[in-house]
Backbone bond lengths (Angstrom), bond angles and torsions (degrees), N, CA, C in turn:
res aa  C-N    CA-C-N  psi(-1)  N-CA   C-N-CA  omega(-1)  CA-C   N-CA-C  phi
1 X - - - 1.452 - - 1.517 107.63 -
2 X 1.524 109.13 134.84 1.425 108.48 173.60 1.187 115.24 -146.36
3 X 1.535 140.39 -178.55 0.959 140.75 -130.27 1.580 111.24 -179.31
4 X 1.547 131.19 117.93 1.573 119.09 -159.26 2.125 82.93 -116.68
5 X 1.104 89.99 158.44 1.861 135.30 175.41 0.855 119.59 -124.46
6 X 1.156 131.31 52.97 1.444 116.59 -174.16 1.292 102.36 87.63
7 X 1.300 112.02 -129.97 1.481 127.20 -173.55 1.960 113.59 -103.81
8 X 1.618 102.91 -3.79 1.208 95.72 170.23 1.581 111.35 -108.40
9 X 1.318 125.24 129.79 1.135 125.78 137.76 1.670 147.07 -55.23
10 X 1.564 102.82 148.84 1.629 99.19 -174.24 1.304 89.52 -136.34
11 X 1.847 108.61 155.20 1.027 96.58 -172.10 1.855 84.53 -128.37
12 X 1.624 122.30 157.97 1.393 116.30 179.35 1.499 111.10 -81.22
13 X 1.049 144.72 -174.94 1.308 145.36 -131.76 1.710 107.71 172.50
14 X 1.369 134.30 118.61 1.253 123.52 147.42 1.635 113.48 -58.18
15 X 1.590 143.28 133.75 1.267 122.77 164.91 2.029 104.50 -109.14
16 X 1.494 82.10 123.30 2.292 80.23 163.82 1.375 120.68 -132.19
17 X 0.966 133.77 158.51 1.637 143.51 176.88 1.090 109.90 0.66
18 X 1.743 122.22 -46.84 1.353 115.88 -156.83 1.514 97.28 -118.54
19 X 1.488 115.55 -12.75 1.584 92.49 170.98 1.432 77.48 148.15
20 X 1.497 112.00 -171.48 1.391 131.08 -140.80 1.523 117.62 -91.11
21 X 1.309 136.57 -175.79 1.787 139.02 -168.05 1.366 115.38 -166.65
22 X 1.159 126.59 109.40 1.701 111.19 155.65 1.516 120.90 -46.19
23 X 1.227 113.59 145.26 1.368 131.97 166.03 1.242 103.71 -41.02
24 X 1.775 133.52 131.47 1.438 114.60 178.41 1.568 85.78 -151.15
25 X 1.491 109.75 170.82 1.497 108.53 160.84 1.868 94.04 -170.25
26 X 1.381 119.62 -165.47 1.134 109.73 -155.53 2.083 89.89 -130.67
27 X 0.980 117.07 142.68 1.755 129.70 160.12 1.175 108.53 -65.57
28 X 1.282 117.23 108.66 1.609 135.86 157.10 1.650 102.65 -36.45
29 X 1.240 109.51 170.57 1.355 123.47 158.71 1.715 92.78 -93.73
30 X 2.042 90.50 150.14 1.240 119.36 -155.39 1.668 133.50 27.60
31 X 1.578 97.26 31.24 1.395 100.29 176.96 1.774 107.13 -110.94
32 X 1.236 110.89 144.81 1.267 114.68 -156.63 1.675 91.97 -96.19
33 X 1.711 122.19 150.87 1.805 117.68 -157.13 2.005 100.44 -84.54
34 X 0.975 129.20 14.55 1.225 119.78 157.77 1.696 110.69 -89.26
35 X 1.256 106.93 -50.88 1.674 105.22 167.27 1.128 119.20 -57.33
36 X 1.505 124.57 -36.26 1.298 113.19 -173.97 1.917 100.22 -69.52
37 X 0.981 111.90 -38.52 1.629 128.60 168.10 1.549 118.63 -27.85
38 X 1.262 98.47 -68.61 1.412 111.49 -179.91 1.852 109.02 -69.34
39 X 1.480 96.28 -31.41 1.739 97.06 -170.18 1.766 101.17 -73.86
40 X 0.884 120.74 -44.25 1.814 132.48 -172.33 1.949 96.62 -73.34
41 X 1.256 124.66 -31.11 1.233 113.29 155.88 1.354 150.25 -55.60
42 X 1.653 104.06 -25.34 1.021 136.62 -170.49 1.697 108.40 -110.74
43 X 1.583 114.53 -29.95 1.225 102.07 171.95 1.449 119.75 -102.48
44 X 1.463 103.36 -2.75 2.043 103.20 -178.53 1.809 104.96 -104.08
45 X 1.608 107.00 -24.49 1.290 122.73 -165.17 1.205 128.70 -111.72
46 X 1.133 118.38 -31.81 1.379 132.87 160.23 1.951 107.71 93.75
47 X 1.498 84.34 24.39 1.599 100.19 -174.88 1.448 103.24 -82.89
48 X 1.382 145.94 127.71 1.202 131.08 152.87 1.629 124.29 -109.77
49 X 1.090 103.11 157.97 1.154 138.00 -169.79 2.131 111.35 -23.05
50 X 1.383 119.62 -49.23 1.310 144.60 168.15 1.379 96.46 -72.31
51 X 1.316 134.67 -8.70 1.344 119.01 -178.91 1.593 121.20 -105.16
52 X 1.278 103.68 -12.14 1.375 123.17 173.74 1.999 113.88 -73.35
53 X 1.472 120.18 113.91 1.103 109.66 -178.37 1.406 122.89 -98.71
54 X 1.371 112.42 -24.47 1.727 139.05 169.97 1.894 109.43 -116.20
55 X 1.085 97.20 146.55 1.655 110.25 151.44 1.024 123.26 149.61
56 X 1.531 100.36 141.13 1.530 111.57 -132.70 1.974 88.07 -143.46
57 X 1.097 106.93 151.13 1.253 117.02 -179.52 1.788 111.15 -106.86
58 X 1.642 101.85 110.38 1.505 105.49 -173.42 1.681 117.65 -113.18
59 X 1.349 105.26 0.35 1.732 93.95 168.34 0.875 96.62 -161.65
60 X 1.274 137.81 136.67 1.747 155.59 101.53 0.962 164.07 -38.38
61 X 0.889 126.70 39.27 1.863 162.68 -120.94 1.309 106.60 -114.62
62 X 1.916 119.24 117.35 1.559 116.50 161.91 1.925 117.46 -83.86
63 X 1.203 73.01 166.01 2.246 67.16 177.61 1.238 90.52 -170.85
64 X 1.915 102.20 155.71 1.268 111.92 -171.62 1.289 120.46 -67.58
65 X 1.547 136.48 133.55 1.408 131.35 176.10 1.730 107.21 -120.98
66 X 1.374 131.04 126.20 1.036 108.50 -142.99 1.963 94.94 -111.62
67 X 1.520 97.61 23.11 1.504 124.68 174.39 1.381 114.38 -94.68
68 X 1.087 113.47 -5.98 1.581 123.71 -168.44 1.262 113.21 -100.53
69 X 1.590 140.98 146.39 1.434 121.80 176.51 1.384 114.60 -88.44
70 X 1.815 111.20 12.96 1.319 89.79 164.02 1.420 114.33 -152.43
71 X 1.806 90.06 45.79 1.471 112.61 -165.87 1.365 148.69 31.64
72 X 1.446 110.18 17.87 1.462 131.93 160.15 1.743 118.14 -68.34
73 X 0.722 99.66 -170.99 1.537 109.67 175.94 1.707 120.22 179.78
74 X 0.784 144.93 142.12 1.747 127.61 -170.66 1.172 83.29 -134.14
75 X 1.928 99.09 148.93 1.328 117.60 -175.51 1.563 105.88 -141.46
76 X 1.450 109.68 115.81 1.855 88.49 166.95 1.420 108.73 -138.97
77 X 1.591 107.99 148.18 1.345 136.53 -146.61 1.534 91.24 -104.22
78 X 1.197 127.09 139.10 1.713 135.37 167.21 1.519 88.95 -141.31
79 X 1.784 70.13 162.69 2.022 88.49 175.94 1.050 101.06 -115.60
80 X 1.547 131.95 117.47 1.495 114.14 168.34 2.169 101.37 -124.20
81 X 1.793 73.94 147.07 1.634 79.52 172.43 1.200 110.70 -120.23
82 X 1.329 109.98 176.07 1.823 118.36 -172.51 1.310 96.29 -148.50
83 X 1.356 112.44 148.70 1.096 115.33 144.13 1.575 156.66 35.22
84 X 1.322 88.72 -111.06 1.800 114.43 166.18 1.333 99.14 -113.88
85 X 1.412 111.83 177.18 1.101 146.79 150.37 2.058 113.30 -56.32
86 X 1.169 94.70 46.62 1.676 78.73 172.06 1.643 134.43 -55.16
87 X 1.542 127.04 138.18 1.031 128.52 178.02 1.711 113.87 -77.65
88 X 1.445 102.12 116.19 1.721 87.28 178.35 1.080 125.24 -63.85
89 X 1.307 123.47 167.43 1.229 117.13 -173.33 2.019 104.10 -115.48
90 X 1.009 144.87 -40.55 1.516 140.20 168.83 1.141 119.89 -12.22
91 X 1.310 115.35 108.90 1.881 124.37 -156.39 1.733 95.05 -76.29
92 X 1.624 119.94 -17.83 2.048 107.46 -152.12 1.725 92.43 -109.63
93 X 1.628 123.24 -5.78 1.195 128.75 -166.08 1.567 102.56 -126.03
94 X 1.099 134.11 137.39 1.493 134.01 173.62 1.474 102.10 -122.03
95 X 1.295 119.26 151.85 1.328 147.53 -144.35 1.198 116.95 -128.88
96 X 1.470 130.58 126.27 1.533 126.77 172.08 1.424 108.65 -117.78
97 X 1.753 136.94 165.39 0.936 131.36 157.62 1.726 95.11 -108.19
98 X 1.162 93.29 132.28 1.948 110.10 -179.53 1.565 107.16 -90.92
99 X 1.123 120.86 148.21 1.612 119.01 156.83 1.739 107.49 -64.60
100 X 1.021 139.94 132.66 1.246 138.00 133.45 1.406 124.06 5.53
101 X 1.124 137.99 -28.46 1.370 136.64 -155.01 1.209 107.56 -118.54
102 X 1.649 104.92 -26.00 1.550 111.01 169.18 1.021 120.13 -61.49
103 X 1.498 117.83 -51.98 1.911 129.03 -178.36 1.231 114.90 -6.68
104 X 1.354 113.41 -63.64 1.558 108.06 -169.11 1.547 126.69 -50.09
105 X 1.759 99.02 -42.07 1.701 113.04 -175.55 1.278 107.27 -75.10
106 X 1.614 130.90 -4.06 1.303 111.97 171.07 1.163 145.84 -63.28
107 X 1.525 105.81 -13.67 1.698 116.74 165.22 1.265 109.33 -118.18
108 X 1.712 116.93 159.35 1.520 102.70 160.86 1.850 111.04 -93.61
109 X 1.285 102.58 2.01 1.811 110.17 -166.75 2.031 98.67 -59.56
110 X 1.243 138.08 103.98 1.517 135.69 171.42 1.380 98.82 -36.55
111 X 1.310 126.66 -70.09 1.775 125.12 -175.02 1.524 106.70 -31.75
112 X 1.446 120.35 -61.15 1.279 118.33 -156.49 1.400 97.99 -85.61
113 X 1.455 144.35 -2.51 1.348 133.25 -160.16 2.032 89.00 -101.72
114 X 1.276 99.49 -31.73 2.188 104.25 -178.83 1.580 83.67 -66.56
115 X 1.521 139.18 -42.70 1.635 102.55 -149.29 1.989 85.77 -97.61
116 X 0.883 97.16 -13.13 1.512 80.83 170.75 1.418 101.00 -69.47
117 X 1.642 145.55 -73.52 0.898 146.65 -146.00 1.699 108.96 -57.36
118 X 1.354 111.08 -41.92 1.375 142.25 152.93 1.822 97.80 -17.96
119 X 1.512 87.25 -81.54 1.903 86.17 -165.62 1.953 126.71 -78.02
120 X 1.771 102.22 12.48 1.269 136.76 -155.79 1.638 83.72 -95.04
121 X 1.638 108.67 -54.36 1.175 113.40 -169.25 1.356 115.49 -69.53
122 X 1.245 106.19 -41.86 1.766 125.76 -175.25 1.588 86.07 -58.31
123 X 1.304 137.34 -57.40 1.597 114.68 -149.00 1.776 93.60 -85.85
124 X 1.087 110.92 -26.60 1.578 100.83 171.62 1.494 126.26 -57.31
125 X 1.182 97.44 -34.61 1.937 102.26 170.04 1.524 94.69 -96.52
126 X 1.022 157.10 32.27 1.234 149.06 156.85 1.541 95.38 -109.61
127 X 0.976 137.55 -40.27 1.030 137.98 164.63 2.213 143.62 -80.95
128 X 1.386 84.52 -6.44 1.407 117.81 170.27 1.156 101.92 58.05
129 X 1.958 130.28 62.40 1.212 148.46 -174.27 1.430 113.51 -111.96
């Protein structure tokens, strides 16, 4: 999730003890991953649905889950923007808005630092930066 100022961007952020998280949540059964999208926005973030102005789905990626019976897992990454700067609302998780430039250093994991950089790029040409 992100958010323009002018000419600077912010991007939202889970914040915990040890440091930072993408926004994530999980697909219901028979729910299709834009709904589940919009629904996990609205119930972890307090983002709704009319507030979203872009979003676009930029990676799709399996990885091992070792919960699964056939140890896959599917993951897909969208960029969505809104608006304002909304304040989340999730009382057990606290929330930062990041500059843009930070994104990358928020993990040390290499996998997760490419799909960040990945969706860094996507909002920069979505945004003609």
């Amino acid at each position: 999730v992100y958010a323009r100022e002018g000419k600077n961007l912010k991007f939202l952020v889970a914040k915990y003890d040890d440091g930072y998280g993408l926004l994530g949540g999980r697909v219901d059964k028979n729910e299709g991953i834009r709904d589940a999208l919009i629904r996990e926005l609205s119930e972890e973030v307090g983002i709704q649905k009319e507030q979203i102005t872009t979003l676009i789905l930029t990676k799709e990626i399996n990885s091992f889950a070792s919960n699964r019976s056939n140890g896959m897992e599917k993951h897909h990454f969208f960029i969505c923007k809104i608006d304002d700067k909304t304040n989340p609302v999730k009382k057990d998780v606290a929330f930062e808005w990041l500059p843009i430039q930070r994104m990358p250093s928020i993990t040390k994991w290499e996998g997760t630092q490419k799909i960040i950089n990945n969706i860094v790029s996507g909002i920069k040409k979505n945004e003609n930066l």
